[in-house]
C-alpha positions, -999 to +999 in steps of 0.1 A: -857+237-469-852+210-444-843+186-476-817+210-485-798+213-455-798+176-452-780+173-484-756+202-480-748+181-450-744+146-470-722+166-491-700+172-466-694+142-451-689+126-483-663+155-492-641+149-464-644+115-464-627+123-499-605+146-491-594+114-461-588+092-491-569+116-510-592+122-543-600+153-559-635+174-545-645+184-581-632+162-609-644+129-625-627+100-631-616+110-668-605+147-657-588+130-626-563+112-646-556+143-673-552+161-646-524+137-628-507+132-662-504+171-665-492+173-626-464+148-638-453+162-668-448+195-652-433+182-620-408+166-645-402+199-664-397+216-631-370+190-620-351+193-653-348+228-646-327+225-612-291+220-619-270+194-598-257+216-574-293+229-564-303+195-555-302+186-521-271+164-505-270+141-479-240+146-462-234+113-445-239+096-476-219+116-498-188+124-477-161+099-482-146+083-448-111+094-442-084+064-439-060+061-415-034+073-430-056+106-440-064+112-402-030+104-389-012+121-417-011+156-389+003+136-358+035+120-347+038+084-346+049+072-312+055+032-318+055+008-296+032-025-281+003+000-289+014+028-314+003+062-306-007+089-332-001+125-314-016+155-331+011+179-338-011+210-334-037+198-308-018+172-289-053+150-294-037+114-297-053+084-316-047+049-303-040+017-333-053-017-328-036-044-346-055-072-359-038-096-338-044-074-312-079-081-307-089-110-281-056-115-267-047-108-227-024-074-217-019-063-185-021-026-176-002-011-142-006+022-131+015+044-101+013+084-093+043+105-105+035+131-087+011+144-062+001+156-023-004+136+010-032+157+015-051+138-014-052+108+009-027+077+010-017+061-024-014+100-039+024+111-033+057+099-060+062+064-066+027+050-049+009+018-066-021+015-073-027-018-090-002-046-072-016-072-091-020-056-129-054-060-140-061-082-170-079-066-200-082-075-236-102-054-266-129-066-282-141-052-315-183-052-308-196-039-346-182-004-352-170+001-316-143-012-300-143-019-257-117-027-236-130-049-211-110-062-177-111-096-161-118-114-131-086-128-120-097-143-083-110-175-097-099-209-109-114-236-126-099-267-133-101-267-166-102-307-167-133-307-143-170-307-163-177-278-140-149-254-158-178-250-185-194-226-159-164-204-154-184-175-166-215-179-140-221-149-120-186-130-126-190-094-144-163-087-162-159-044-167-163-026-197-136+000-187-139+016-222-157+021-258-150+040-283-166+039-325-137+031-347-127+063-368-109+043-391-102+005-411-076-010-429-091-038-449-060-052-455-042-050-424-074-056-400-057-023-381-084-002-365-079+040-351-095+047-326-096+085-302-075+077-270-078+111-251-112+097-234-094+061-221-065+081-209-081+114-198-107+102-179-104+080-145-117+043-171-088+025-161-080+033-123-105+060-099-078+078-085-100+100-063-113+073-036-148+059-043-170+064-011-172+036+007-207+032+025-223+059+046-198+086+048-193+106+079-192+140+077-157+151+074-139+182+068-104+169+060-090+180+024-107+161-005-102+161-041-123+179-062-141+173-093-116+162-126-114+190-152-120+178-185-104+211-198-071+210-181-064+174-175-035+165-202-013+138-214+023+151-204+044+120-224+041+091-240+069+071-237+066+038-260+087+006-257+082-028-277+065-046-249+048-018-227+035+015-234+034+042-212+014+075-210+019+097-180-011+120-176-015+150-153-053+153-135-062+185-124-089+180-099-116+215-090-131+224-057-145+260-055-152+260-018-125+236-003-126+232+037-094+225+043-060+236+025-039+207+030-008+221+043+021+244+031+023+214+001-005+225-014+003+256-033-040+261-038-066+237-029-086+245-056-066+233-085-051+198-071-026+179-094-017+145-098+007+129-125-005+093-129+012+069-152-008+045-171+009+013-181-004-009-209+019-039-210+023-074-227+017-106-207+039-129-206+035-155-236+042-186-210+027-177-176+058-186-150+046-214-125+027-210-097+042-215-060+010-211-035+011-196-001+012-210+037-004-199+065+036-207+088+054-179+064+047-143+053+046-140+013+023-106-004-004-133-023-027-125-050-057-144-038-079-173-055-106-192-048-110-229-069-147-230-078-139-262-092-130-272-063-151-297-033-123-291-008-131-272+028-106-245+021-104-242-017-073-218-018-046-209-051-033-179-032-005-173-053+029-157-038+047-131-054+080-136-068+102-125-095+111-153-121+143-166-119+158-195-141+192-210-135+219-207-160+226-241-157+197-260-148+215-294-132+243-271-109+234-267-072+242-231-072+241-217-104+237-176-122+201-166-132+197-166-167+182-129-156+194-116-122+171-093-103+183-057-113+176-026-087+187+006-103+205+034-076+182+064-088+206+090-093+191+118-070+204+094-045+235+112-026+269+101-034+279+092-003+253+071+009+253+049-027+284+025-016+260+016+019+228+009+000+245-012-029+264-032-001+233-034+017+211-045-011+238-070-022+231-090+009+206-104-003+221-129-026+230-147+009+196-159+010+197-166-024+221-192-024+199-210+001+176-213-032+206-225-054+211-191-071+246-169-069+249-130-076+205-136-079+208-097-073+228-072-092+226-034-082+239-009-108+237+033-104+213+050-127+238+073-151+235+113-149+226+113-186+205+080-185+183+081-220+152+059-195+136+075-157+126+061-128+089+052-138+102+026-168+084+002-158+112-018-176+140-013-147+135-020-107+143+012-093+156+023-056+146+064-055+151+088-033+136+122-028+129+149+000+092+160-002+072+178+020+050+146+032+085+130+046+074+098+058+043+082+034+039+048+033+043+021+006+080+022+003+088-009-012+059-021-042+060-042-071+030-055-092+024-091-108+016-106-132-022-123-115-019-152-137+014-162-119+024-139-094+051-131-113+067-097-102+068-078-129+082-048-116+091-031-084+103+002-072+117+015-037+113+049-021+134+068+003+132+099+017+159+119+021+140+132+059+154+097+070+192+102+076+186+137+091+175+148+124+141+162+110+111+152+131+077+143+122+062+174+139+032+156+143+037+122+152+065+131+179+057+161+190+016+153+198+018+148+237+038+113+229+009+099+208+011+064+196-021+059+173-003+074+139+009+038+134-017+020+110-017-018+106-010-033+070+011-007+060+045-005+056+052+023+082+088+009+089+106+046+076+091+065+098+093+037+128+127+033+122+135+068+118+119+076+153+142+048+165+170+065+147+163+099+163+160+079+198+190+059+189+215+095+184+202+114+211+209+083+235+241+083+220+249+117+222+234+122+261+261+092+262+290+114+253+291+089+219+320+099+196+312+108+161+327+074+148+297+053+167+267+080+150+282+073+119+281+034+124+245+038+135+234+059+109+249+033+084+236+001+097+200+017+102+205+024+062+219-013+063+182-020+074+160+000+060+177-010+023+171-045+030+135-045+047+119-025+017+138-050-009+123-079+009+090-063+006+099-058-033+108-098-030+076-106-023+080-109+019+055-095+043+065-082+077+073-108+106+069-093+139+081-124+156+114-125+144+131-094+170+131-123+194+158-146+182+185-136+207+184-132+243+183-103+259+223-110+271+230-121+233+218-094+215+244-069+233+272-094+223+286-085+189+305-115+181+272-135+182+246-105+160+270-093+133+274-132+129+244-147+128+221-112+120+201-092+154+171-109+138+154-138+130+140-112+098+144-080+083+110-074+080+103-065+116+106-028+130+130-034+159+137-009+188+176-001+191+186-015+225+205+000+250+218-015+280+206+000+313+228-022+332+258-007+315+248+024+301+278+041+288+291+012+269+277+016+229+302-015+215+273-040+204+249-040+172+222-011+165+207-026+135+208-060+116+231-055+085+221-094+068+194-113+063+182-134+094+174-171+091+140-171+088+146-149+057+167-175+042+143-205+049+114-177+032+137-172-001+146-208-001+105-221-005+094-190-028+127-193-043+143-228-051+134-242-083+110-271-087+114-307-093+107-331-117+071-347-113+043-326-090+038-355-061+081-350-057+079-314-056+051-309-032+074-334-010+100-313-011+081-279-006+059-296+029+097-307+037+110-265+039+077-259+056+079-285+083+111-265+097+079-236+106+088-249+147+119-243+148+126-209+173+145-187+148+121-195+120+092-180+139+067-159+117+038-135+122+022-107+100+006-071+105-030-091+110-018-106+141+002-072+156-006-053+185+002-020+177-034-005+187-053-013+219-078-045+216-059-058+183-042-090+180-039-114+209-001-128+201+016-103+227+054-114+209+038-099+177+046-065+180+072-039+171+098-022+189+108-050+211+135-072+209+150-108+224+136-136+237+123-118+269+103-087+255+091-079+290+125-078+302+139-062+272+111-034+278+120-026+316+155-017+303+149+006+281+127+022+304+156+024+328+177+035+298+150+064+294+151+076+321+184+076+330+201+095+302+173+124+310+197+145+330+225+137+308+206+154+279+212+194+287+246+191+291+251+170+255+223+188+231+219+227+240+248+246+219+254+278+224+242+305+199+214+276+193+179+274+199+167+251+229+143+231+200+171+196+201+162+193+239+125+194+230+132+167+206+151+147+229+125+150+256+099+140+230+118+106+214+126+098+250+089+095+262+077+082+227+102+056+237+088+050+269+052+044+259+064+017+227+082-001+256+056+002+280+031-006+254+048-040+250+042-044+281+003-041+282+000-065+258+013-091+280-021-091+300-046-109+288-024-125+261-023-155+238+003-171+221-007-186+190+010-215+170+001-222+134+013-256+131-003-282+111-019-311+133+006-337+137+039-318+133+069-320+145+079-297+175+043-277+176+025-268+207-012-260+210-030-233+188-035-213+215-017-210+249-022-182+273+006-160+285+017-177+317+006-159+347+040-149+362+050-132+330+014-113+333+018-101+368+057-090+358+045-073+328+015-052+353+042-046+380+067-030+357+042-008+344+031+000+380+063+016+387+072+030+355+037+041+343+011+048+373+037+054+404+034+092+416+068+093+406+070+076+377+078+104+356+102+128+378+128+123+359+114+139+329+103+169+353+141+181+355+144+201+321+110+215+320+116+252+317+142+248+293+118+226+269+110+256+239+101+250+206+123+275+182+101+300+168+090+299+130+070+336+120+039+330+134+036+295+139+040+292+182+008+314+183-013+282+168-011+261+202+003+275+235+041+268+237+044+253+273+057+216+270+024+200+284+041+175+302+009+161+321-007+157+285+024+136+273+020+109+306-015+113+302-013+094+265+010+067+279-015+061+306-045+060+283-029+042+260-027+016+286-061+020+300-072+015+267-056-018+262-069-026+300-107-012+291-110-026+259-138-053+253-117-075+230-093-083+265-127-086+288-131-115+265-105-128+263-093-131+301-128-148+307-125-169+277-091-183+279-098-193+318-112-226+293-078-230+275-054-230+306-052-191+317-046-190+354-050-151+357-085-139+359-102-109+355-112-101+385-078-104+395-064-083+372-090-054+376-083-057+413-041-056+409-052-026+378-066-010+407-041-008+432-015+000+406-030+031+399-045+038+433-026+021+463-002+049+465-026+080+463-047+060+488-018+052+513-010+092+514-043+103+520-054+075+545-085+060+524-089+021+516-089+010+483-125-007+466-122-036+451-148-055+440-166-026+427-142-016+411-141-045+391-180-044+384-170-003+375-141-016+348-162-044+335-192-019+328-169+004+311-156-023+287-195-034+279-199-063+303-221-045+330 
């Protein structure tokens, strides 16, 4: 028994082990092939009985790839540098790639249509996002093509060994890839879908990427991009560019904050963005590299080629002009730079901004080019718009937002620095007596000015209000508002087409005159107000002789350090490069010479501890600032009692005299602003060793001028009072009424609050650690004012005169240890 459950068990095992190798349990060797042979012959009668269309299909074998011209044949051909297929029915567009295409360098640009200040700065009409274009070409990688961008902040010499490693350590970005749809063999032409490169945010992020560790923040924020209701509005298509202006709708469910009357829902948030493909330019125009002594915009590279300390290309930006006639002195352009009037621009107001933009072509001819700028009026019926990145465009519109910034852009070419286009925005809120509720009306604030933005509309437009209230409380006729409110257009015209010209600000150059000279008009409207147009001056008035309005307002020409800027960026080169860097280091030698004086927005001292150059600020003017400053302080506050009697109209509300009250103390604390920045300061001179007519780097602030500077402010700032004269209106100071709007804040006029943020804006000048510094640093380079003198003088400015009334002495040296511990030096 035992014997035959051992082989029932063998049997087993050896049966599966058969079964593993796939043989037959039951059949010999003979039976075993009958048996396949029978399998096969009746599997092959079995097959012969299917038909063809019972047999199984693989799909993506047997179905035939559609050309071009099949998948196309639905759409609208939009041709152009790329050519566009639009679906007829779906709108879905397709995007053709020439063969020649492939490998080569275009540039793309892109700029918002349309859109909300709520959604952050950059995101309202006419904004630019990409001032130097990005370089991008498309490569074809197998059955996919990618459009890739380059990195354009590097040089290598390409005669150096070195230049072999111009790759190392740069990541270029695959913006985009997409599977080709479609081939023409003959051609080399490739189809591709496009709504997913222009739909999407591959080119340009227009909601802001976070930038570190983000606070927590309530303010309005974009939402997420829907997919669903994000279109392409137009494609407009032009031999050399292409443009597709896309609307993003951006989703937030649970928004915390609904952006302002602007924002009709702050769910559904949209933005019209223009995407700009363009073609580079086949010969890159020559370089002209910047200069520490003058203000150019730059697109910045580095030479990793180079051995040098500072291994700089920062390129300038300039348009490209040629001469009509190469060997003349002062010849045509063979293409003049054209600005377009935008035809929502008011009738009236076009004849001042052509003049004004016209003038210009006087600092032009310093470069040896006439009529260099042409201005022409956009037609009613004009076949192009504004965004044609094919015309330069001057636009103006009224929107909600009144004052953004970024009024005068362009983008270049980052090869070159070639400007390859340029527009100029102006809002209408400018030559109105609209306010900008928030920046005025806020207790006097000061901190809504930013650095490095181009804030000079709103700047000069709180001038301008300043500027026709003085006039009025003056008893002004109607002929001098006029001229003011035309040579303030005069200005603005001409400051945002420098920026378009490639020029930074200069807030050195409101101090060409002296303070006696820039009341005498025979001297400004002669030789300009300022050394620049690319400051933001204050509009003077002359305490001394208050009534009289008979000088300048605003510069209507370009100054002369404009002209020597325009001359280097400008004039055309010379033969041989040793001769033409010769001549350039000749135009910047002239840097020490008074009216050519230069600073930019990194060296202002707008907000308390920045910048230590106190004659680089803005809304001061002449060659004594601190002088300059007292007037208008006198000015301020003499034409207070004056105001009543010249703004309240009967049958009107009382809101003008609010106003006027408001631009007069906004006034006050820019001029006694000026003044803080005096203490403590440092000129700064950035002369190359050795030349002609510099003085030392750095040289502090003479003492006298220091102590004149804290004196002034004693009287007109910390004195008990200092601020009476504002006192004598106060009941009469009520905002008009607007449904329900008073019931937000309470309606009195807050008059303490409004001294209160001219004093802390100059305690927080005084406090701040940045001038503890520097008053015990430059003791080493020649400062003669210390800091425990100043803290001590600080001191009995703001407490001598409380002290005398109520009998007490005044501290002083701990008070000093008190106001060094609160600036981080206990």
């Amino acid at each position: 028994m035992l014997h035959h459950l051992t082989s029932i068990k063998i049997t087993l095992v050896l049966a599966a082990c058969l079964v593993l190798l796939g043989m037959p349990l039951t059949a010999s060797a003979e039976d075993d092939e009958s048996t396949s042979d029978t399998n096969e012959l009746k599997s092959e009668k079995e097959s012969s009985k299917k038909t063809e269309k019972d047999k199984p299909k693989d799909k993506k074998k047997d179905k035939k790839k559609k050309t071009i011209k099949e998948l196309v044949k639905k759409s609208a051909l939009i041709d152009g540098l790329f050519s566009i297929y639009r679906d007829k029915k779906t709108g879905e567009t397709r995007l053709l790639i020439k063969q020649e295409q492939l490998d080569k360098e275009f540039l793309y640009f892109t700029y918002i249509e349309n859109g909300v200040a709520a959604a952050g700065w950059g995101r309202t009409r006419g904004s630019y996002h990409t001032y130097a274009a990005k370089l991008f070409k498309v490569h074809r990688y197998y059955d996919r093509l990618e459009f890739v961008e380059y990195n354009t902040s590097y040089y290598f010499d390409p005669k150096k060994a070195i230049s072999r490693a111009a790759d190392a350590n740069i990541s270029p970005a695959v913006i985009f890839s997409e599977k080709i749809e479609a081939e023409d063999k003959k051609s080399g032409n490739l189809l591709i879908k496009a709504d997913k490169l222009f739909l999407t945010e591959a080119f340009y992020p227009y909601k802001p990427i976070p930038q570190g560790k983000q606070k927590k923040d309530e303010g309005f924020k974009l939402g997420k991009l829907s997919k669903e209701k994000s279109k392409i509005r137009n494609v407009r298509n032009y031999p050399k560019n292409t443009d597709i202006i896309v609307e993003y709708i951006y989703e937030n469910s649970a928004p915390k904050n609904d952006g302002g009357a602007e924002v009709t829902d702050p769910r559904y948030i949209t933005l019209v963005a223009q995407h700009t493909l363009m073609e580079a330019p086949e010969t890159p125009m020559a370089p002209r590299f910047d200069d520490p002594r003058m203000g150019y915009f730059t697109h910045e590279v580095t030479d990793l080629s180079s051995t040098e300390l500072l291994p700089y290309r920062d390129m300038i930006r300039r348009f490209r002009l040629e001469k009509k006639h190469p060997t003349a002195e002062l010849s045509e352009p063979v293409k003049p730079i054209t600005f377009w009037l935008e035809n929502t621009t008011p009738e009236e107001i076009r004849p001042i901004i052509k003049a004004a933009a016209l003038q210009w072509n006087i600092a032009f001819e310093k470069a040896g080019f006439k009529n260099a700028v042409v201005v022409k009026i956009q037609p009613d019926d004009a076949d192009w718009q504004a965004g044609d990145m094919r015309y330069n465009v001057i636009r103006w519109v009224s929107s909600p937002s009144r004052f953004y910034s970024g009024y005068g852009p362009s983008f270049i070419d980052p090869r070159s620095g070639e400007v390859l286009g340029a527009d100029i925005m102006l809002e209408h809120a400018v030559i109105t007596d609209q306010i900008l509720t928030q920046q005025i009306l806020g207790a006097g604030s000061l901190a809504s000015s930013t650095e490095n933005t181009c804030n000079v509309a709103a700047e000069a437009h709180n001038n301008l209000l300043y500027g026709m209230t003085s006039l009025r409380a003056l008893g002004a006729n109607s002929a001098e508002q006029q001229r003011m409110l035309e040579e303030f257009l005069y200005f603005l015209t001409l400051h945002e087409i420098g920026h378009t010209l490639g020029l930074t600000h200069n807030f050195r150059s409101s101090h060409l005159h002296s303070l006696v000279d820039i009341f005498n008009p025979e001297k400004t409207y002669a030789e300009g107000l300022l050394g620049s147009v690319m400051d933001y001056p204050a509009v003077a008035f002359n305490a001394n002789n208050s009534d009289e309005t008979n000088y300048q307002f605003w510069t209507k020409k370009p100054g002369p350090y404009d002209l020597w800027a325009i001359e280097y960026g400008y004039s055309l080169a010379q033969a041989g490069e040793k001769i033409e860097q010769e001549r350039l280091n000749a135009i910047l030698t002239r840097s020490t010479e008074p009216e050519l004086a230069y600073a930019n927005d990194g060296a202002d001292m707008r907000a308390p501890g920045k910048g230590i150059d106190p004659r680089v600020n803005i809304w001061d003017l002449s060659s004594d600032p601190i002088g300059f400053s007292e007037m208008q302080i006198e000015h301020v506050n003499y034409i207070q009692e004056k105001l009543a009697t010249k703004l309240l109209v009967e049958g009107e509300s009382y809101e003008k005299l609010l106003i006027g009250h408001r631009v007069s103390s906004y006034r006050l604390g820019r001029a006694s602003s000026t003044l803080a920045r005096f203490i403590g300061g440092v000129y700064v001179d950035r002369s190359m060793v050795g030349q002609p007519g510099a003085t030392a780097p750095l040289t502090p602030v003479p003492e006298d001028d220091q102590r004149r500077a804290l004196s002034i402010i004693e009287k007109y700032v910390f004195a008990p009072n200092a601020f009476d004269n504002f006192n004598v209106h106060a009941n009469k100071l009520l905002p008009q009424r607007r449904g329900f709007s008073h019931y937000s804040k309470t309606e009195d006029p807050k008059l303490h609050k409004m001294v209160w943020a001219i004093q802390k804006d100059m305690l927080n000048q005084f406090m701040h650690r940045d001038l503890v510094e520097r008053l015990l640093d430059s003791v080493h380079y020649g400062n003669t004012y210390s800091l425990v003198d100043f803290y001590e003088e600080l001191t009995a400015a703001i407490f001598s005169a409380e002290s005398k009334i109520r009998g007490k002495h005044l501290p002083t040296k701990p008070t000093v240890r008190l106001c060094a511990a609160a600036a981080g030096y206990a």
